[in-house]
C-alpha positions in Angstrom: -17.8 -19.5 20.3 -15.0 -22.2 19.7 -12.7 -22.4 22.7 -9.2 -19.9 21.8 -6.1 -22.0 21.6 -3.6 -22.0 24.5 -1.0 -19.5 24.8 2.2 -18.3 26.8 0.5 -15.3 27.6 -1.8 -17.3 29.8 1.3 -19.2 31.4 1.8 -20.4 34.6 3.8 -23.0 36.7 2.2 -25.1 39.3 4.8 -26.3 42.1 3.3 -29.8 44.1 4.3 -32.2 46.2 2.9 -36.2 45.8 3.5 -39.2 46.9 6.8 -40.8 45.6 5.0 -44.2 43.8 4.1 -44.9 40.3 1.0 -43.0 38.6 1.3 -40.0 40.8 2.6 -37.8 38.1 0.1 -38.8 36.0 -2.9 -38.2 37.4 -1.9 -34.7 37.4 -1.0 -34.6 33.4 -4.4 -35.9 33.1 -6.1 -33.7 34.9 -4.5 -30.8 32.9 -5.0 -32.1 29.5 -8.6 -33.2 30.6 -9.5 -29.5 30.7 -7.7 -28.1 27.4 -4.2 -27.3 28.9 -1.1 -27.3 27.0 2.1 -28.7 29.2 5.1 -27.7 28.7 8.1 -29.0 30.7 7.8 -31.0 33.9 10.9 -30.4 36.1 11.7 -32.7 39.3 13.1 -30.4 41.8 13.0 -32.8 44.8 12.5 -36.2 45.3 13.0 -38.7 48.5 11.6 -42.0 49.1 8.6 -40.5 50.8 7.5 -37.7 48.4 8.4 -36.0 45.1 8.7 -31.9 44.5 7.7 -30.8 40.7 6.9 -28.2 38.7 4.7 -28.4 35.5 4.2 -25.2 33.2 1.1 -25.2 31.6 -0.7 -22.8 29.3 -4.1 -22.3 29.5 -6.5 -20.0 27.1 -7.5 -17.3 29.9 -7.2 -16.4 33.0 -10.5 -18.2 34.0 -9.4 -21.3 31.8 -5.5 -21.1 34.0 -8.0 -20.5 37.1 -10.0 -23.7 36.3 -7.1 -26.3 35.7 -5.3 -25.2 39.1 -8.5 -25.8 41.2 -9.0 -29.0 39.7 -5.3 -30.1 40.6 -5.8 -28.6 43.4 -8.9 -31.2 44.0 -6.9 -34.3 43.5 -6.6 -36.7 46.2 -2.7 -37.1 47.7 -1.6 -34.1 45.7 -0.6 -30.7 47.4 -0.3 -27.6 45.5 2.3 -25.2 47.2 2.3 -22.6 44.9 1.1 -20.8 41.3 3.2 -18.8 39.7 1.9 -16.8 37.0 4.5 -16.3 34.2 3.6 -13.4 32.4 3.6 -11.4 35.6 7.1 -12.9 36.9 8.6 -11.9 33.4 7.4 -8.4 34.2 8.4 -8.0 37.6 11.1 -4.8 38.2 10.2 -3.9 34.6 11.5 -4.8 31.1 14.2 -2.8 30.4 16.9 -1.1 32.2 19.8 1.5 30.8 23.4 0.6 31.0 26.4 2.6 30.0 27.8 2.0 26.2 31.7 2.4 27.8 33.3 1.4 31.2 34.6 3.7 33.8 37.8 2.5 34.3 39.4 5.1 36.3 40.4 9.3 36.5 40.6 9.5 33.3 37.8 7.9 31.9 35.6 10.1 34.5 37.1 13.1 33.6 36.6 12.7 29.6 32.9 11.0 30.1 31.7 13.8 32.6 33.5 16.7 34.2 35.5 18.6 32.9 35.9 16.9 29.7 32.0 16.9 28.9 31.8 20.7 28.6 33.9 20.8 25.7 31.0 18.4 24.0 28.5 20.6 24.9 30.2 23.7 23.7 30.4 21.9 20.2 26.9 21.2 20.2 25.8 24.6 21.2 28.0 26.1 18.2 26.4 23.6 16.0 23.5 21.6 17.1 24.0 18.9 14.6 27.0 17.4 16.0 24.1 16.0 18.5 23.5 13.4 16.2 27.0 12.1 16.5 28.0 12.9 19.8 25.1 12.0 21.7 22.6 9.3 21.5 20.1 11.5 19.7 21.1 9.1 16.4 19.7 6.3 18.1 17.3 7.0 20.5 13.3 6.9 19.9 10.6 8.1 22.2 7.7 5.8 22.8 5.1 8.4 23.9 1.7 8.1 25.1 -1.5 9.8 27.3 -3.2 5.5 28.2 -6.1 6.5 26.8 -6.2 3.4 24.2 -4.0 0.6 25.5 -4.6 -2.3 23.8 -7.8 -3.8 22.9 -8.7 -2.5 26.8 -9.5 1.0 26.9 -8.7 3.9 28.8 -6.4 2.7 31.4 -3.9 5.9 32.1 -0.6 6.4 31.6 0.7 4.0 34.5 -1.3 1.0 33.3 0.2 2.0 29.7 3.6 1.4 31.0 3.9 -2.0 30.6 2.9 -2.2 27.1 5.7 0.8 26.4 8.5 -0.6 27.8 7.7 -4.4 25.8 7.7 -1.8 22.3 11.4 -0.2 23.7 12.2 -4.1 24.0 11.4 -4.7 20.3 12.8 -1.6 19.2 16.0 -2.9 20.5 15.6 -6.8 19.4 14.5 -6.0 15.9 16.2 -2.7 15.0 19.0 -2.0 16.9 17.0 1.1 18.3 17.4 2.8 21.8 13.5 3.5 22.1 12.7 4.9 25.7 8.8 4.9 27.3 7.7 8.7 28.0 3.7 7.8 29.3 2.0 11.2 30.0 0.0 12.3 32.6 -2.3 14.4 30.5 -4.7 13.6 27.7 -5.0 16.9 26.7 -4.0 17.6 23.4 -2.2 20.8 23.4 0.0 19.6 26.6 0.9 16.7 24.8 2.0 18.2 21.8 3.7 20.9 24.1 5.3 18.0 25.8 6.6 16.2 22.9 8.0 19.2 21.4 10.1 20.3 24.9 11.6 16.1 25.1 12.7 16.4 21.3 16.4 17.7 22.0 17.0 14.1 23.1 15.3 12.3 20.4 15.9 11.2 16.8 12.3 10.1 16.4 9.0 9.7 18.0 6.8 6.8 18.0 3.3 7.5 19.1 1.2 4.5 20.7 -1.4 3.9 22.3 -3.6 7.1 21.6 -7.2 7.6 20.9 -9.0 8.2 18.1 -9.7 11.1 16.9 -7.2 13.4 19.1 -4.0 10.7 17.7 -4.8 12.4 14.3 -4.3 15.6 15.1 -1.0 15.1 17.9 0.8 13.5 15.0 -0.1 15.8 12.2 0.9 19.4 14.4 4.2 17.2 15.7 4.9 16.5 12.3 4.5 19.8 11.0 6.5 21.1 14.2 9.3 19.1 15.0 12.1 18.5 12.5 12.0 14.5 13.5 10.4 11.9 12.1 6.9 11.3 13.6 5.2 8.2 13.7 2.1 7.0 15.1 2.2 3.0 15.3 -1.4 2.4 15.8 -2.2 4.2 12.2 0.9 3.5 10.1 2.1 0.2 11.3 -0.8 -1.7 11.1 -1.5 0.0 7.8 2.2 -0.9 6.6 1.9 -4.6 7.6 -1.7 -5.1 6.4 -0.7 -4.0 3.1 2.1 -6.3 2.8 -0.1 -9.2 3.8 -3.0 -8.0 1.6 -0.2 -7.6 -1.7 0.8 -11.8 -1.5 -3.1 -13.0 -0.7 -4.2 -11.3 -3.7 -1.2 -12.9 -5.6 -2.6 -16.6 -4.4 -6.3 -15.6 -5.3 -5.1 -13.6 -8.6 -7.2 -10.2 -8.0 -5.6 -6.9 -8.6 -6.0 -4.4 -5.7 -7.7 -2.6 -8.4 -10.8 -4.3 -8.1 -11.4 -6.2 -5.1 -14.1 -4.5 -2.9 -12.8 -3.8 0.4 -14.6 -4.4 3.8 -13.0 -2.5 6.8 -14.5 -3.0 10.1 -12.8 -0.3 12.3 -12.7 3.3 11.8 -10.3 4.5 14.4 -6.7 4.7 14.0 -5.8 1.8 12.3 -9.0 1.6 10.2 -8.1 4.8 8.6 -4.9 4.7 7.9 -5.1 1.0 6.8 -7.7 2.8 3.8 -5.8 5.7 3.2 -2.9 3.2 2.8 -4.8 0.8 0.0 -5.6 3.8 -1.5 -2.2 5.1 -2.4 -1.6 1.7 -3.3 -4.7 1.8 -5.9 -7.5 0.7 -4.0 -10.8 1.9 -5.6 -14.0 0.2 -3.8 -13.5 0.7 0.0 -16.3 0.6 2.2 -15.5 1.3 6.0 -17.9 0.5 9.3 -18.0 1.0 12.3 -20.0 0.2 15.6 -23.0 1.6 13.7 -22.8 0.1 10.3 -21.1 1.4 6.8 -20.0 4.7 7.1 -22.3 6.6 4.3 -23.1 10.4 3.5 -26.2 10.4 5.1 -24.8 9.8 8.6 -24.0 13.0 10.1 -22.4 11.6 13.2 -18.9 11.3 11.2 -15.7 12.7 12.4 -13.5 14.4 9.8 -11.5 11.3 9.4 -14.7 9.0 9.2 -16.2 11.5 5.9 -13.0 10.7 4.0 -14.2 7.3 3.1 -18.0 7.9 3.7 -20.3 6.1 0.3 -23.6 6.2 -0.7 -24.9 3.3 0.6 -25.3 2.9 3.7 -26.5 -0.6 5.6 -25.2 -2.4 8.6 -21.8 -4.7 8.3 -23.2 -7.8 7.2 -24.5 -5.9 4.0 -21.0 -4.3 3.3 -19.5 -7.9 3.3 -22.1 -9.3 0.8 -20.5 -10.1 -2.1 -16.6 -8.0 -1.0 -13.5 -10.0 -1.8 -11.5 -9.0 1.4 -12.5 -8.2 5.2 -9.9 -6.4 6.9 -10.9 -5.9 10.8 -9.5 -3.8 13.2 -12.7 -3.5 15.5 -14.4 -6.1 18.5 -14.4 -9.8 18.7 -17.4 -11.2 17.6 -18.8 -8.9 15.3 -18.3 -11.6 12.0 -20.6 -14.2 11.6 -19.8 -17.6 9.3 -22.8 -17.0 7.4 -21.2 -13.2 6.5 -18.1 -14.7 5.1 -20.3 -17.2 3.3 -22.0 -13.9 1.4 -18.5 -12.9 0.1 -17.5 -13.3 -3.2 -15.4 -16.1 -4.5 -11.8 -17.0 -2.5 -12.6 -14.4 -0.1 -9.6 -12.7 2.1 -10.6 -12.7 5.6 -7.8 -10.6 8.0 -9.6 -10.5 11.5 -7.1 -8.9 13.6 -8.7 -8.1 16.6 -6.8 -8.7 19.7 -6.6 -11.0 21.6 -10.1 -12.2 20.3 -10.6 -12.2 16.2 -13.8 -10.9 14.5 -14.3 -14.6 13.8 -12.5 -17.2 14.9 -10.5 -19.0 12.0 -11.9 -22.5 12.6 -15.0 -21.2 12.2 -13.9 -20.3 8.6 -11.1 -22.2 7.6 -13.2 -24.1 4.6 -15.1 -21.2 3.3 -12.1 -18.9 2.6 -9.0 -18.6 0.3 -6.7 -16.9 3.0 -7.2 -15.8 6.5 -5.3 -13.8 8.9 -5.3 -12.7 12.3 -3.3 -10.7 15.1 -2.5 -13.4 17.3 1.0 -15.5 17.0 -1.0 -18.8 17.7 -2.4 -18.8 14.0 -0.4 -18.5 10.6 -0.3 -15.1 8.9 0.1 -13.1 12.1 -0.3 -9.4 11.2 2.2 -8.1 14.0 3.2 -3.9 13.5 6.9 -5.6 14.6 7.6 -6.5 11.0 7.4 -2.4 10.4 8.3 -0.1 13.1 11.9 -1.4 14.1 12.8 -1.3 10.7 10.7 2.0 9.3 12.6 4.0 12.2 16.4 2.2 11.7 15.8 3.4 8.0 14.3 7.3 9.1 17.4 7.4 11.7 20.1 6.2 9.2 19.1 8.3 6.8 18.3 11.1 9.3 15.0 11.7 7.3 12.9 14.7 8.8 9.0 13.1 8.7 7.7 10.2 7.1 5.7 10.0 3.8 3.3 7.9 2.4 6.2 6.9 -0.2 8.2 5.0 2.4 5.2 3.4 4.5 4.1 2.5 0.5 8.0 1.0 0.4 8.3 -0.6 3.4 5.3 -2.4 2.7 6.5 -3.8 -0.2 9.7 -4.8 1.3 7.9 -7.0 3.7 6.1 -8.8 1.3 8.9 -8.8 -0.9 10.3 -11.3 1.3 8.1 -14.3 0.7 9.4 -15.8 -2.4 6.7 -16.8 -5.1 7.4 -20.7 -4.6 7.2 -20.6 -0.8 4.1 -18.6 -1.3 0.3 -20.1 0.0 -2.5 -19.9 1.9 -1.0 -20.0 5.7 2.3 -18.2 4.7 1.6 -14.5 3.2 3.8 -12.9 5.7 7.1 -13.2 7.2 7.6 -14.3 11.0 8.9 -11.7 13.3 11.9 -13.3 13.8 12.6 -13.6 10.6 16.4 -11.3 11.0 15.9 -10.2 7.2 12.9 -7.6 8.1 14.1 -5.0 9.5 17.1 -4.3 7.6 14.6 -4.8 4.0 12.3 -2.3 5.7 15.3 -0.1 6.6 16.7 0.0 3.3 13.1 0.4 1.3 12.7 3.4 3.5 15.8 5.0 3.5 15.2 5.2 -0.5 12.2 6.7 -0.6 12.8 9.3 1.8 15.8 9.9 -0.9 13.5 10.1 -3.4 10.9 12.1 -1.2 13.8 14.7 -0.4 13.0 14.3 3.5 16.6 12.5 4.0 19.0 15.0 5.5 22.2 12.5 5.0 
């Protein structure tokens, strides 16, 4: 497997002390480029006659790969490491967010119209009409990022205090990209019932839940009975997201490789969250030839290990992966890194559309690929065309809050989608650029504004 590229997720900063001559500093660059690291800035913190004090940020590909370059600076003659500092877990230390007040406290008065006795005449305006929540509280604003651990990442079952990490980075974006109060509720149950129970009794506070971070198949039917039972909109992240975003990618490849979504087959390796929505998505959007795998090959209608979700898109034929790809236009992954071989891409038809968005390891590692297709993709920032669920949720919500929609439809996931892709013009357009970058400040309010009109047109907007 070809070696990952280095990232700032595998950051760190190694302070040393050496000898203040010439060539000192150098046999420590060399030692870290000799093993694959990527430096970033060298700072000189100290320096006398005798001895010099540095610190070099380097990042490495893993935490073995980080592990490796330290002990081999560590092995250099004259130089002494006194400390490692790992960056991603500095940047997380006391937590991510924190919750300020919107106006200052500036004396009496202020106190007495912010809380007591002031306050109560707020909350006797609310009780005669519970709409006014929406404008004189932070319901309009506010999301809940709720989840029960059980699929956090790529990495499993980890519980709701090992979720909590990931939760409060998605109430970060929430706020960078779309303005968005968005608050981490991780559950201590992964019962279903409780945690629709749960959800429901929090919802006073909330304009809108996001879902994250749920299994398969119980995140199906959480988000379907809150949808039907709360009068908010409900979104589920893993399913809709991804679906949103790989749509928009998948609309500009087929422009470069002129193929109507129409006919293309389709390859989906994944059948959990984002595997299913992702097809029911290409179908709305006219998809006709989907075939779907999972760990144990194409999902067909002999198999009668299939969830409910898993029949929807069950075929005749049935075979393992590598015969589903023979001969398909596009591969869409959502699954294990690995699982594609270069000679399975080779079997695909001609300009084949390869998204392997496994994370942080692809299905098949681009360089592996690059000559034998028209367009690839991945998950990972490191690569072009990074399929990242940041291009839709800040924006889907702004647009359900504004609006004050009361669910989401397929219509404005549909919408949103094309927004995104929308973006690229057609002479900026190619093979490495089918997607806009997350920091591209147009997203959001495009995504906002596409679904804000469809939930007009749905009749879910209540404003």
């Amino acid at each position: 497997m070809t070696n990952l590229t280095p990232n700032s997720s595998f950051s760190l900063t190694i302070r040393f002390q050496v000898p203040n001559r010439p060539g000192m500093l150098a046999s420590v660059t060399k030692a870290v480029s000799s093993l694959g690291g990527n430096m970033g800035q060298i700072d000189l913190i100290e320096q006398t006659r005798q001895l010099s004090l540095r610190d070099i940020t380097i990042d490495a590909a893993s935490t073995e790969h980080a592990e490796t370059i330290v002990k081999a600076v560590k092995a250099l003659p004259d130089i002494k490491v006194l400390n490692v500092y790992d960056r991603t877990f500095d940047l997380h230390r006391g937590g991510k967010i924190t919750v300020e007040s919107r106006i200052p406290l500036r004396g009496q008065a202020d106190l007495a119209m912010a809380y007591t006795p002031g306050v109560g005449r707020i909350c006797t305006a609310i009780a005669e009409d519970p709409e006014k929540a929406y404008t004189l509280t932070i319901k309009q604003n506010t999301v809940a990022i709720v989840t029960d651990g059980s699929a956090v990442l790529g990495l499993g079952n980890l519980g709701p205090e090992a979720a909590l990490p990931v939760m409060e980075g998605k109430a970060m974006l929430f706020k960078e990209f779309g303005g968005l109060d968005a608050f981490p509720i991780c559950l201590a149950t992964q019962d279903t019932d409780a945690i629709v129970e749960t959800v429901k009794n929090i919802a006073p506070v909330f304009g809108g839940i996001n879902l994250e971070d749920i299994a398969a198949p119980r995140c199906f039917e959480i988000e379907a009975r809150l949808q039907r039972e709360l009068n908010i909109p409900v979104f589920h992240d893993d399913q809709h997201g991804t679906a949103i975003v790989t749509l928009a990618a998948l609309i500009n490849a087929l422009k470069l490789v002129s193929k109507s979504m129409a006919e293309v087959k389709i390859v989906i390796n994944g059948a959990g969250a984002a595997g299913v929505a992702i097809a029911r998505l290409l179908r709305k959007a006219g998809a006709e030839h989907i075939a779907m795998c999972d760990s144990k090959g194409i999902l067909s209608l002999d198999r009668p290990d299939l969830t409910t979700q898993k029949q929807e898109f069950a075929i005749e034929k049935g075979g393992k992966l590598a015969d589903a790809m023979k001969d398909s236009d596009i591969f869409l992954g959502v699954s294990a890194p690995g699982v594609v071989t270069p000679e399975m891409v080779r079997s695909m038809a001609k300009d084949p559309i390869v998204f392997a968005m496994a994370n942080p390891i692809p299905e098949i590692q681009p360089e592996l690929v690059m000559q034998d297709v028209a367009i690839m993709a991945t998950g990972r920032s490191d690569y072009p065309n990074q399929i990242n669920n940041v291009l839709a949720f800040p924006g889907v919500f702004r647009g359900a809050l504004d609006c004050r929609a009361s669910t989401f439809t397929i219509n404005m996931y549909l919408e949103a989608a094309q927004a995104i892709a929308s973006l690229i013009k057609p002479s900026d357009l190619n093979r490495e650029f089918i997607i806009p970058s997350v920091f591209d400040e147009r997203v959001a309010t495009a995504v906002s504004a596409a679904v804000q009109q469809a939930a007009r047109q749905d009749g879910v907007a209540r404003m």
